[in-house]
C-alpha positions, 0 to 999 in steps of 0.5 A: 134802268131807273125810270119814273113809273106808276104803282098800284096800291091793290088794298086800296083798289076797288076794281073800277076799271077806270085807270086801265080804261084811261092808260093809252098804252095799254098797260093795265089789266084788271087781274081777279077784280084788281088793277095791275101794272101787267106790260111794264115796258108799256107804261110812259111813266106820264101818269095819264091814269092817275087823276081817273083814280077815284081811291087814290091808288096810283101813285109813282115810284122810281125804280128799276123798270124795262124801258118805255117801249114805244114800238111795241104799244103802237104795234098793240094798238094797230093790233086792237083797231084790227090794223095788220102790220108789216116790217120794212120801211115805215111808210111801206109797211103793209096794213089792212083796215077793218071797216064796218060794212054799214057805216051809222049815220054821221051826228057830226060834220066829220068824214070817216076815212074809208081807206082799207089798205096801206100803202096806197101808191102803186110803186110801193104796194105789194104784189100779193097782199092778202087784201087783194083777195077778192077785191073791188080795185080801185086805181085813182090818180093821186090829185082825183081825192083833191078834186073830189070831195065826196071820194072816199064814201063814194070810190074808196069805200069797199075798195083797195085803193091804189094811187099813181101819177104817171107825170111825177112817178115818170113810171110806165105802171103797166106791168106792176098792175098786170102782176097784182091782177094777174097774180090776185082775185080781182073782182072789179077795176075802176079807175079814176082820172083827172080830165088832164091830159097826163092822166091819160097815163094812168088809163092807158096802164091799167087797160094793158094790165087787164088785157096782159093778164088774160082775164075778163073782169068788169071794168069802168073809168071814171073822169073827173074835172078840175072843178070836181065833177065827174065828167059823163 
């Protein structure tokens, strides 16, 4: 197709780095010293190298090019930040977050997430996903991250995370948790509830799935109050 795309003058690069550097998608490489436009389907044509250019050696051209592929350079950059993808449906696509051990001190006000898993939502995660090897399960209900604020350093952190209401889902989980106990080496189970009565729902099920799944594993329940306390 005919489409808007950058050209690289190679006399005129000197070999800075600073445009594959600058380009999102990825589509730059530095080849022998030089820049060169490598992935050609990953470049949006949008110029964002450009002005990081200090010889002037980017400019656009209109030409035959493969098509901007959008799918590919989101799936690169799940694949850079250590992102593992899945097919299916967008919101059920298995993935699993690298996260560093030991997290440096913050220097700002912001929260780094410590999610490791994807999807979340009990109903949708899959039974045997490699990242419940070996893992610390956490089961939360879904409003307990709400009421909580320090809940991601303090029970999602080193975990896989599921999340459930049994009032909204208006599923009993029992027997997917069995199967994911079951089924996996699961070091730990805490499961973190609403002080609400409906929560209980969620207790319930995760203490048959332990006792259905024939194994002893450590196990605790978490209680948390509507005004975000952890209850004793």
């Amino acid at each position: 197709m005919m489409r808007k795309i950058i050209k690289i003058d190679e006399e005129k690069c000197n070999g800075c780095g600073a445009c594959a550097a600058a380009c999102h998608e990825g589509a730059i490489d530095m080849v022998d010293g030089k820049a060169k436009l490598t992935r050609e389907n990953y470049c949006d044509g949008l110029g964002d190298c450009l002005p990081n250019c200090p010889t002037g050696a980017i400019t656009f051209e209109e030409r035959e090019a493969p098509a901007y592929d959008e799918a590919a350079v989101r799936q690169a950059r799940m694949k850079k930040h250590g992102i593992a993808m899945a097919g299916g449906c967008p919101g059920s696509r298995m993935r699993a977050m690298q996260r560093p051990d030991a997290a440096p001190a913050p220097t700002t006000s912001a929260v780094t997430s410590q999610l490791y898993n994807w999807p979340v939502q009990i109903k949708l995660a899959p039974v045997n996903a490699p990242y419940f090897d070996g893992a610390r399960l956490l089961i939360a209900a879904d409003c307990t991250a709400y009421a909580y604020g320090n809940f991601h350093q303090e029970f999602i952190r080193k975990h896989v995370t599921l999340i459930g209401c049994p009032k909204l889902d208006g599923v009993d989980y029992t027997e997917k948790l069995t199967q994911i106990i079951a089924d996996n080496d699961i070091q730990s189970v805490t499961v973190v509830r609403m002080e609400v009565p409906c929560c209980g729902g969620l207790e319930n099920a995760a203490k048959r799935a332990l006792q259905n799944s024939g194994k002893f594993i450590p196990w605790q329940v978490v209680l948390i109050s509507t005004d975000g306390q952890i209850l004793d």
